[in-house]
N, C-alpha and C positions, 0 to 999 in steps of 0.2 A: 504494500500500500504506500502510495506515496507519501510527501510529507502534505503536503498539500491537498491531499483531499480526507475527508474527514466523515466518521460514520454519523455523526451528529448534525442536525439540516442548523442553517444559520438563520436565525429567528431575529425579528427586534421588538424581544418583548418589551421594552424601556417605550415603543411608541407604542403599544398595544396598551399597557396599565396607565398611560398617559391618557388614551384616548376613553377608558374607562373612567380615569377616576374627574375626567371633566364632565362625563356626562354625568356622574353621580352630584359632582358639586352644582352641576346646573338643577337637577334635581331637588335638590337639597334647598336650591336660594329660592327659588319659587314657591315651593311649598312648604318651608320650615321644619320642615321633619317630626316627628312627635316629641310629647314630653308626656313623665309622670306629674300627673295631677296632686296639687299639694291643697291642703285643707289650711289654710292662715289662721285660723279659730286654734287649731290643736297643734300647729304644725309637723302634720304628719302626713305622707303620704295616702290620698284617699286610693282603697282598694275594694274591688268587687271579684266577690268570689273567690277571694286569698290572692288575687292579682292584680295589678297595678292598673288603675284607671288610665290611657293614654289620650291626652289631646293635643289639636295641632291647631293649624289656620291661623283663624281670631283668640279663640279661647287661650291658645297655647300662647300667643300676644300679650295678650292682657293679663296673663299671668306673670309672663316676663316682665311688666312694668308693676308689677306689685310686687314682684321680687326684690328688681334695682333701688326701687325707692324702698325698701323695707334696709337694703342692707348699706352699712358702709363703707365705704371705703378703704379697701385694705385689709379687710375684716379675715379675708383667706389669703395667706402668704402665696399660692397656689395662680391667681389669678389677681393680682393686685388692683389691677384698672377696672374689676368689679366695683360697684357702688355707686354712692354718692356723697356729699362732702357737707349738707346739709347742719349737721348737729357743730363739725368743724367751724362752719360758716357763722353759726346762730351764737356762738363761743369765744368768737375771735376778740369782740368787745370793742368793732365798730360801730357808727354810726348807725342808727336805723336804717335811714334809706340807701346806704350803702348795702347791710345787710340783704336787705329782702332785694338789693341789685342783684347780689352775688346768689343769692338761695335760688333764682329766677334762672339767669346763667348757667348755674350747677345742672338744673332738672333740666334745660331743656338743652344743656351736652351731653349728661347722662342717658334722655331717650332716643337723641338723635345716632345713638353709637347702634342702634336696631334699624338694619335696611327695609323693615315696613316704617319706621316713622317719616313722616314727608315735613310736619313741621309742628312744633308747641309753641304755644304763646295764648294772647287773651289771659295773662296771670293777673289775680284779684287776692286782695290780703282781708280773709275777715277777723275782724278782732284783734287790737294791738297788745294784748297783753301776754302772758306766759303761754295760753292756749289757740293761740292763733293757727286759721287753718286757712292754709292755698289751696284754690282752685285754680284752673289751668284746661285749656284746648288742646287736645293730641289731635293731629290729622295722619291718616294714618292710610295704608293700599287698604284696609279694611272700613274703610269710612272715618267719622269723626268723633271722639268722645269727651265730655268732662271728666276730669279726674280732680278729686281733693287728697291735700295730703293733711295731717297732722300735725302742727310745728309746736312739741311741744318745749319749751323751756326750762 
C-alpha cells in the first residue's frame, strides 16, 4: 500500500458539526428553547407528575425577567453579569433623582441583555419613601407589558 493512499475516506467533519451546530443555534434564537418552570411563592421548581413542568415562548420570557430582576448582581460567581444593581444603586447614598436615574438605567440594561426585549421605558416612581414601587413598559417580539418592581429600602 502506498504511502499515500489510505484505508480511511477523508471527511471534513469540522464543516459538517459546523453546519449542525448553526442550525441548532438558529433554532435555539427563535424559539428560546424550554425552561423548568419555577414557582416564586416557594421557590421551587413547579412539577407535574414527579417531572419538571417545561415552558418556553412568552411564558419562558416572563419568567426570565422575574428572575433578573429578583436577582443581583454577582450573586453566582459562575455567571457574574447575571442580575441587576438595583439595591447597589438605592445604597450608594446619592441624590434622589440621580438614584431612580441610575435604578431606570440599570432595568432597562439589565432586560435589554434578552434578544426578545425590543425596548423598556415609560418608568413611573410611586411612592417616595422606603416602599416605593417602579413601574415600567417592556416591548417585547411577544407584544407589550407593565411590569412593577418593588424598591424596597
Amino acid at each position: 500500500m502506498d504511502e499515500e493512499e489510505s484505508i480511511f475516506p477523508e471527511l471534513d467533519f469540522d464543516e459538517e458539526i459546523n453546519d449542525e451546530a448553526e442550525e441548532v443555534e438558529e433554532e435555539e434564537s427563535e424559539h428560546g428553547g424550554q425552561v423548568m418552570k419555577i414557582d416564586f411563592e416557594t421557590g421551587d421548581i413547579v412539577l407535574e407528575d414527579g417531572r419538571p413542568v417545561l415552558i418556553d415562548g412568552a411564558e419562558a420570557y416572563l419568567q426570565w425577567i422575574e428572575k433578573i430582576l429578583r436577582t443581583k448582581r454577582g450573586a453566582y460567581e459562575i455567571e457574574y453579569e447575571y442580575g441587576n444593581d438595583i439595591k447597589r444603586i438605592m445604597f450608594a447614598g446619592n441624590p434622589k433623582p440621580f438614584t431612580k436615574a441610575e435604578i431606570c438605567r440599570d432595568i432597562e440594561e439589565t432586560l435589554l441583555q434578552h434578544e426578545a426585549t425590543e425596548d423598556v421605558d415609560n418608568f413611573e416612581f410611586e411612592n417616595e419613601g422606603i416602599n416605593a414601587v417602579l413601574s415600567f413598559t417592556i416591548t417585547s417580539i411577544y407584544g407589550e407589558m407593565r411590569k412593577e418592581v418593588a424598591l424596597h429600602g
